[in-house]
N, C-alpha and C positions, 0 to 999 in steps of 0.2 A: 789406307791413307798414305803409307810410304808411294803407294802408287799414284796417288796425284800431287805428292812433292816432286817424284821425280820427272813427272810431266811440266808439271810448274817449271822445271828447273829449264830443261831445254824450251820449251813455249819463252823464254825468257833472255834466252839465248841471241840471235837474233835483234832484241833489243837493244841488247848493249851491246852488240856489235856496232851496228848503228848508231849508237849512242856516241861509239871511241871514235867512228868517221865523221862523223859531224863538231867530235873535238880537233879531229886534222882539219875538217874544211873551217874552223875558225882562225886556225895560222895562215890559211888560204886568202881568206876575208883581208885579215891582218894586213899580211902583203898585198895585196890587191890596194886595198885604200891605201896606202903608205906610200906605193908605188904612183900612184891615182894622183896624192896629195903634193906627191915633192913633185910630180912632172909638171902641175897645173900652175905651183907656187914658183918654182923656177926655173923652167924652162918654157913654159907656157904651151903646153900641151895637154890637151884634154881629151876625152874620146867618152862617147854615148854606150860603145863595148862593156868602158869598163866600169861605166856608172848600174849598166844595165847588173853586167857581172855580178857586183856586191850589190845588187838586192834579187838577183839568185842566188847568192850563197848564202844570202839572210835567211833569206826564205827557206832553202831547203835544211841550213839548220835547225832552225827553230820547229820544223816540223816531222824531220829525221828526227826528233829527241822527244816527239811525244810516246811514244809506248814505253822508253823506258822511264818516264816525268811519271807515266802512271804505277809501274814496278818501286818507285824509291815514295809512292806518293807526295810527289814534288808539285803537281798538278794544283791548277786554280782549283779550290774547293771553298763552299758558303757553306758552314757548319751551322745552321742555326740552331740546334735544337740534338744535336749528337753528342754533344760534351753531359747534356741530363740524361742521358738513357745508360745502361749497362754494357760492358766488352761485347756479349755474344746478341745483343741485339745492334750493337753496330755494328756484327760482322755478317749477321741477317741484312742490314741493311745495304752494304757496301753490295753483300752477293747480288741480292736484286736490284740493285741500281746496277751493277754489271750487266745483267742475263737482260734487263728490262731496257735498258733505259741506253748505255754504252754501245754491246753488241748490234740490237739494231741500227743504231744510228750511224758507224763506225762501217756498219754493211751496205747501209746505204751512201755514204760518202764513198767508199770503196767502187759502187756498182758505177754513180755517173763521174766519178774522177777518171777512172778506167776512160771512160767514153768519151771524157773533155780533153783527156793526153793523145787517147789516139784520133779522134779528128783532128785535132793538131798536126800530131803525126802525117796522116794523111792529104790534109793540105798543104803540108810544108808552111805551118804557119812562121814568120817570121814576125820580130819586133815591129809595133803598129807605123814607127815613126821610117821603115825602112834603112836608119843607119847603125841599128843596134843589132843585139845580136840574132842567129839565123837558129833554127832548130827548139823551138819554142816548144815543144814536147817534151822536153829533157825536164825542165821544170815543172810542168804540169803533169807531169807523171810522180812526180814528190806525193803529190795528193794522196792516188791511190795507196801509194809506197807507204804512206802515213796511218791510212785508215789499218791498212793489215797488221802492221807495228802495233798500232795501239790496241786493234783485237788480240794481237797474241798477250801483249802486254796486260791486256784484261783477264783475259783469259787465264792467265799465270795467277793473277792475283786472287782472282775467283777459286781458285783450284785450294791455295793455299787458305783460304776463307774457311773455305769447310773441310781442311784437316787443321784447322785452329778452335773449330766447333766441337765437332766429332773427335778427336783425337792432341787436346792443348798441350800433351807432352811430348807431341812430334813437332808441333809450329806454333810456339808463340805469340808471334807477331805477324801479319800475312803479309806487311810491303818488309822491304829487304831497306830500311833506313838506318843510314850510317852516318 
């Protein structure tokens, strides 16, 4: 079991890496609209660049920070019926809602995000209105970037699952919430 804490630990890695740059690209955001808002209010200048901009750094926030939303289980979750059941049957359950239900779905978002960044890529797709911005791959490559995150993410947590089963004096708790 120390063996797949220490798995868990790097699989997790990565996560919050991702996690602290999508805390930089929010000061990014920040100035961006800031900068957006005082040009438009008084100097009257506007630009579609940088409308476009801050909602690709929306975007790529919000979905940079899923793998580790699932590591701290910070994630949307509908508990209906987990608060009446016992610890190691919720932690049976969490495993197989991972292995079942996460994992594939996360591999399949992964498979065609891959395929939707790089036809972009390949067309040189640009903004639909042509005066926004150019390199529309940059974004759409978040996707896949998202799906792998949140596999590892899963993955981490599934690990710590079942050395919280098998071994509850190595791991406690399997998400890392603080």
């Amino acid at each position: 079991m120390e063996t797949c804490l220490s798995i868990s630990r790097w699989l997790a890695v990565p996560c919050r890496w991702f996690a602290v740059f999508a805390g930089a690209l929010l000061l990014v955001l920040a100035g961006v609209i800031i900068y957006d808002v005082i040009g438009r209010r008084f100097f009257a200048t506007g630009s579609f660049k940088l409308q476009e901009l801050e909602w690709h750094l929306h975007g790529g926030i919000a979905v940079l920070a899923f793998g580790y939303a699932y590591l701290k289980d910070a994630h949307v979750r509908i508990d209906i019926f987990v608060d009446r059941i016992g610890e190691r049957r919720r932690l049976w359950l969490e495993f197989f809602a991972i292995c079942l239900f996460l994992l594939p779905f996360m591999a399949l978002l992964f498979w065609f995000g891959y395929d939707f960044a790089e036809r972009a890529f390949i067309r040189g797709e640009t903004s639909s209105g042509g005066v926004g911005l150019s390199d529309r791959w940059i974004i759409k490559s978040a996707v896949p970037l998202a799906a792998v995150l949140t596999i590892l993410g899963g993955l981490s947590v599934a690990l710590r699952c079942l050395a919280a089963l098998f071994r509850p004096d190595m791991c406690s708790d399997p998400f890392e919430r603080s």
